[in-house]
C-alpha positions, 0 to 999 in steps of 0.5 A: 919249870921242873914239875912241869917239864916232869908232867910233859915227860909223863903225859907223853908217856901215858899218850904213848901207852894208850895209842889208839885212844891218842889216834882217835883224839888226835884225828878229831882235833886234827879235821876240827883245827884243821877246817878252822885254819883253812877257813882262817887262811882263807878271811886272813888273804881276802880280809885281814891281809892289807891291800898291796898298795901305798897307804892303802886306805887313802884309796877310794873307787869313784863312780857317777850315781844316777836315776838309773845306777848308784854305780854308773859309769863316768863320763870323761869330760866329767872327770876331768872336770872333777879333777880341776875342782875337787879338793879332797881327792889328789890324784884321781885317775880313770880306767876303762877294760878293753880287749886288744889285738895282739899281732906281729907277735906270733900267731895273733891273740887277743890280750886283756887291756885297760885304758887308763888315764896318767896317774893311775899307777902314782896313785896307786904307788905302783912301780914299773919293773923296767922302764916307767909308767905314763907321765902328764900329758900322755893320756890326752886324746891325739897324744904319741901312743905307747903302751905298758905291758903286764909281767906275764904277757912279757915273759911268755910273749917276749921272753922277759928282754929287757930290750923291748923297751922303745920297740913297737907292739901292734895292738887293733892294728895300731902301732904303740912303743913300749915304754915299760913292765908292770911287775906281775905282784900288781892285783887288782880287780874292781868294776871295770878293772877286773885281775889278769890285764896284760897291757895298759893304754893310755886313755887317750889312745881309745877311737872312740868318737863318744868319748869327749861327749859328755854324758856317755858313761862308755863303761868308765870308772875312776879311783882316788887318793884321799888327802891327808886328814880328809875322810871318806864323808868329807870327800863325799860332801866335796864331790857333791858340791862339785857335781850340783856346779857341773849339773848347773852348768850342763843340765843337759847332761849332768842334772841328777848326776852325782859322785858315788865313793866307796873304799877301794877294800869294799869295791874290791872285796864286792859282798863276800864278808858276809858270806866269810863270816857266816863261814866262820860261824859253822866252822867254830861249830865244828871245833866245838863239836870236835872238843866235845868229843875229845872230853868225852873220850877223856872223861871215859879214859878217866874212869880207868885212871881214877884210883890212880888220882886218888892214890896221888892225891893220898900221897900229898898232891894237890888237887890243881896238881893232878888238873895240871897233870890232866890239862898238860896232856890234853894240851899235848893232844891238841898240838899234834892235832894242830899240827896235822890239822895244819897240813890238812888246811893247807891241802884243803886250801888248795884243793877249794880254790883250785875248784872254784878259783873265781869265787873268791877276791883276793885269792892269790893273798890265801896261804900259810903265813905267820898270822895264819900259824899263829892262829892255829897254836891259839886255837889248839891251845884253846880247844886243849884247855876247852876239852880238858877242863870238864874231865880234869876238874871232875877226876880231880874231884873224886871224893878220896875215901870212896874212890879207894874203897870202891875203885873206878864205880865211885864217880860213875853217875856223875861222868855219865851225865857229863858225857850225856850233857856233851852229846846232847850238846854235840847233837845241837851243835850237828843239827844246826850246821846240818841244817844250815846246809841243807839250805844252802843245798836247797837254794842253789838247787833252787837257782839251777832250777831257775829259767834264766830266760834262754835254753844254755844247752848245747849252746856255747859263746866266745869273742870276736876281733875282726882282723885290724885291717878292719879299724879303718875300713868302710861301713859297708866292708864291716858288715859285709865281714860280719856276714861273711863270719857267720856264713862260715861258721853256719856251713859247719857240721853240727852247727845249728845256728850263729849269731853276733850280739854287741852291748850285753852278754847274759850274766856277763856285762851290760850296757843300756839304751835311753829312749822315749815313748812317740807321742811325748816331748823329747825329755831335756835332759838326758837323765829324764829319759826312760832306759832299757838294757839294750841288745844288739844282735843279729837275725838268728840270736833269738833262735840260738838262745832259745828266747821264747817269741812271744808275740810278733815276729823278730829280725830277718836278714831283710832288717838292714841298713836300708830298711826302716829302724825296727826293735823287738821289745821283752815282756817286762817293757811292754808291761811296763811301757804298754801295760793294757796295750798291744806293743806291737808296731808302737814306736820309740825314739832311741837317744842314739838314732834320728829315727823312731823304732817300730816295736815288731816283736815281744819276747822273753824276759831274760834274767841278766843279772843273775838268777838270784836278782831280786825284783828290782834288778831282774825285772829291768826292761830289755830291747833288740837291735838289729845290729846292721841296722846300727848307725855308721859310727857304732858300726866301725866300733865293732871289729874291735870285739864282739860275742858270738853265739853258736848253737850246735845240733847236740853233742858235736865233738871238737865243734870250737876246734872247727870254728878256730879252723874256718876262722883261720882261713877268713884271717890269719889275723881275726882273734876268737877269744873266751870260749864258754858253754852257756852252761858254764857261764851260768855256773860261774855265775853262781860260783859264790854260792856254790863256794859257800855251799860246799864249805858249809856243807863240808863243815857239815859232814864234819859235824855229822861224822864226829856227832856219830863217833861221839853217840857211840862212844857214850853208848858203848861207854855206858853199856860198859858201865852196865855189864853187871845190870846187863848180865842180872837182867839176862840171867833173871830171864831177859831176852836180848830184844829186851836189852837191844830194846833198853840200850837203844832207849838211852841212846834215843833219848840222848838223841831227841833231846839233841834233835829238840835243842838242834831244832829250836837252836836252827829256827832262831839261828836260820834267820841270821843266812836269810840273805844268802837264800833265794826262793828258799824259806830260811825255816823250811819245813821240808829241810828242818825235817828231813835234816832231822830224821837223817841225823836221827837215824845216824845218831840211832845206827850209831847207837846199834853197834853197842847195843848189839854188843850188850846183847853178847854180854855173858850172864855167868861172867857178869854175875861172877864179877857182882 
């Protein structure tokens, strides 16, 4: 304990006396530790860190697998039924989103909601922070309806008293008591349940006629607890042979229905593992990059310590003395770096999800903790042994005799092809997180590049609930506020166009359509039919979307309620419903309507699944509906919430503040909601990517930087060994082009055998993010070169810097030292 405590008071000593070189070290390990950590903390909150429930990994998502989605929606009488029969999962609950209508609360709002079944917060062992949660019997359909309030919404709304208990809220104009608070520490957020709800409702409580009809998904999905002992694929088997009973019972309905279970971690966690651990790939490239060129500023540091060493070891040290002596400061070194590397973690943390806060699950679980803190002592223990063993044990090694005959020259070669080994190493290393980058940079640019079927400039979307007077009011009174709304809205400077859709938002939600072809027999089961994702918009959407009209015309006003049923169709349905026909005035029968529709127009195909969709998702056949001529039924739905689409003339300042304004004088009680450029929605769907293409390309710019400070460190290490040489050279007549020439010789050379390894290195490791790309060749020639030129000429304009200096190298001097 003492000879160490003695090699800690000597190495802090030494770290001292050489400042700037401790800077330098400690700066370098401080970005390489720090970038780890962050990347750390961040798989440590989305992966490692338990779900905040009970018994977390008893919990399963349950969706109904059909010919159409692995992941459909669930039909209520279908869960009730998988409730009564099933024996591996107790309980099962259900949930489906919804936005309300807050009033008589201030100014009106719209608020985040979900209809949930009674059991959902037991089985997810959620505590109320006042009051209760529903109990048996309160999510029946005609049961009293009460409500739960989110914790955010009580404290900003109601400000946080606890005698909001048994008092009234009015939510679509209905009247629910509040029978208590869910605690804001409750996230969650999977299909259909996304994060930030702020009221939950039972079930029951949802006016909707089609939600006792078997076979209507409606946008429901369910959770479960598995029972003790029970695995995943045993429950599995159990619910298959629970849905074959019902498809049995109602073929109609239920034939090829099955049960999909998945773990609630997976469903929460959606495909972002991948994408974490590729992360994590790069970032330890970094460390190593950053490890690399500490030891090679410790093998130079070295040089100068060598007779100090060998006059140690004369005196009776042993040679694992001096190591430990070495590999003590080094370790010293690496934990100052860790401990500013922390501190920038924790800053960059912020920083990234403060940019892009969507792009992550689980981003409230990120932050510093003890598993986060212990991490980082690991690493910077790791990376001070990993930098300090190749200069310890080749200082140690120095042949005594010669070292005190010759001083420093004696292990000059040897240090120098280490140093050569490292940056060649180093060079690798940067080329290959490089590269990655830039393919990275070249897919996402790729996808901006993409047609996603509509014009998203100078257009913006946002949601609609109409006033709650009108949940109860007359067809012909709903349409009559929907026209009204967009006369008003249209009659606004700058507006050049407005229209409602229901059922599917680009890149956002979806719902479908069944139908088939006139001519054939009505399919017996709803599961035979063919399907088409289905838009629901008004006469101007075309327009303000900027969809292409391809043949045919699309909706007019004249499109009514009072008019024959007409739909227009997109390119993928007609190639692949009508692939040698004109679609133009065939007919379908849609399950939804007792009428068949005429097809009077063929449009553009829009990528509603994002702009990455393979072919099997994007080419999804897509049909319009004029929304007035939609049945009675849907009609009294649609105050409840729908898009608006606004296309404006250009550039029109506070354009949504205009809105807000004349929506204000139809109705103090008429909520818009959600605004977004269209520009926007598509960048948010890309914000995954974009998330691991700024932390891969950060990495990169690391690994540029410190592969840059390394190749000139070594260069102008060796041109310090080489000072003599030099000044023979230039005394024997050369020039200093001749000894630029020379200098940079070496430093090409270190930094094509670098570029080569990189180049073969990347070609093989490329293919392991193949499934991050899209349009994008994982082996680009395109980025491979010019990936390899840039680091090429910043490895060479490093090298310049030195080489110059040679070329200052007094010849008089020189030889007066030789």
């Amino acid at each position: 304990m003492h000879s160490f405590l003695q090699d800690l008071r000597y190495g802090l000593r030494m770290l001292r006396k050489s400042a700037s070189f401790t800077a330098i070290a400690v700066l370098t390990l401080a970005l390489g530790i720090g970038a780890n950590t962050a990347l750390f903390s961040v798989i440590n909150g989305v992966l490692l860190n338990p779900l905040p429930f009970a018994q977390a990994n008893q919990l399963v998502t349950l969706s109904e697998s059909k010919p159409n989605f692995e992941y459909g929606s669930i039909s209520y009488p279908n869960f009730r039924d998988w409730q009564k029969e099933n024996h591996s999962l107790s309980p099962l609950a259900v949930y489906r989103g919804y936005a309300f209508s807050l009033t008589g609360a201030g100014e009106a709002q719209q608020v985040k909601g979900e209809f949930v079944s009674s059991d959902t917060f037991p089985l997810l062992g959620v505590k109320p922070l006042i009051g209760r949660t529903f109990i048996p019997g309160e999510d029946e359909i005609g049961a009293a309806p009460i409500a739960l309030l989110a914790e955010g919404l009580w404290r900003r709304k109601f400000g946080a008293k606890a005698d909001i208990l048994g008092k009234p809220i009015t939510l679509d104009g209905k009247s629910y008591v509040v029978v208590g608070v869910i605690p804001a520490s409750f996230h969650i957020a999977v299909p259909s349940f996304p994060d930030n709800q702020e009221v939950f409702v039972p079930i029951g409580q949802w006016n909707n006629p089609l939600l006792s009809h078997r076979g209507a998904g409606l946008g429901i999905h369910g959770m479960g607890r598995l029972k003790p002992g029970v695995t995943i694929q045993q429950a599995q088997a159990d619910m298959d042979s629970v849905t074959s009973t019902l498809a049995a019972i109602y073929p109609d309905a239920d034939k090829g229905i099955s049960a999909k279970l998945v773990s609630l971690r997976r469903s929460m966690l959606g495909g972002i593992q991948p994408t974490l651990l590729m992360l994590s790939a790069a970032v330890g490239f970094v460390l190593l990059i950053a490890c690399v060129n500490v030891a090679n500023l410790l093998l130079a540091r070295c040089t100068g310590r060598t007779r100090e060493f060998a006059v140690r070891v004369a005196l009776g040290a042993p040679r694992s003395r001096v190591v430990r002596q070495l590999l003590t400061e080094c370790v010293l070194l690496s934990t100052i770096g860790g401990a500013l590397g922390l501190l920038l973690a924790e800053w960059c943390t912020r920083a990234a999800l403060g940019v892009l806060p969507q792009a992550l699950p689980r981003a409230e679980q990120v932050g510093l903790d003890s598993r986060v803190l212990l991490f980082t002592a690991g690493i910077s223990l790791l990376a001070g042994i990993l930098f300090g063993l190749v200069p310890a044990l080749t200082t140690s090694g120095t042949h005594l005799s010669e070292t005190l005959k010759q001083g420093a020259r004696g292990t000059t070669g040897s240090r120098h092809g280490a140093q050569t080994v490292f940056v060649v190493a180093e060079m690798a290393l940067a080329l290959v997180l490089l590269i990655g980058a830039g393919l990275m940079v070249r897919n996402l640019s790729h996808l901006w590049k993409t047609d996603p079927g509509f014009d998203p400039r100078n257009a913006m979307t946002f949601g609609l609930s109409l006033p709650p007077s009108m949940m109860s009011a007359k067809p012909e009174a709903i349409r009559a506020s929907i026209r009204e709304f967009d006369r008003r809205i249209a009659a606004l400077p700058g507006v050049a166009g407005v229209s409602q859709t229901w059922g599917a938002v680009p890149l956002g939600w979806d719902d479908e359509q069944l139908f088939w072809l006139e001519g054939q027999p009505k399919p017996t089961s709803q599961n035979d039919m063919n399907w088409a994702l289905n838009y629901i918009v008004e006469s101007d959407y075309l327009r303000v979307m900027g969809i292409p009209l391809r043949q045919g015309r699309f909706f007019t006003p004249q499109d009514n309620e009072h008019s024959p049923l007409v739909i227009a169709v997109d390119d993928v349905f007609a190639q692949k419903y009508f692939p040698n026909a004109n679609p133009i005035g065939k007919r379908i029968n849609i399950d939804s309507f007792n009428q068949p529709a005429e097809i009077i127009g063929l449009v553009g195909h829009v990528k509603q699944w994002g702009l990455d969709a393979d072919d099997t998702e994007s080419l999804r056949a897509q049909i319009y509906i004029p929304c007035m001529q939609m049945p009675d039924p849907f009609i009294a739905t649609a105050p409840s919430g729908g898009q608006v689409v606004v296309r404006s003339t250009g550039m029109v300042p506070d354009l949504y503040a205009s809105i807000r304004r004349a929506n204000a004088e139809m109705s103090g009680e008429q909520v818009l909601f959600g605004a977004q450029s269209l520009e926007q929605v598509i960048s948010d769907s890309l914000a995954p990517r974009r998330f691991a293409m700024i932390l891969l390309a950060t990495f990169a710019g690391l690994a540029l930087l410190l592969a840059s400070i390394g190749i000139y460190g070594v260069i102008s290490y060796i041109v310090g060994q080489r000072s003599n040489e030099i000044g023979v050279r230039m005394a024997l007549g050369a020039k200093p082009q001749d000894i630029l020439h020379l200098v940079l010789a070496d430093g090409g050379k270190l930094v094509l055998m670098g570029t080569a390894i990189g180049l073969v290195a990347a070609f093989g490791l490329s293919r392991l993010i193949r499934g991050f790309l899209y349009g994008v060749d994982a082996a680009d020639p395109l980025t491979f070169a010019a990936v390899a030129v840039l680091l090429s000429l910043v490895a060479l304009a490093a090298c310049y810097v030195p080489a110059r200096r040679a070329t200052r190298v007094d010849p008089v001097i020189a030889l007066r030292y030789e």
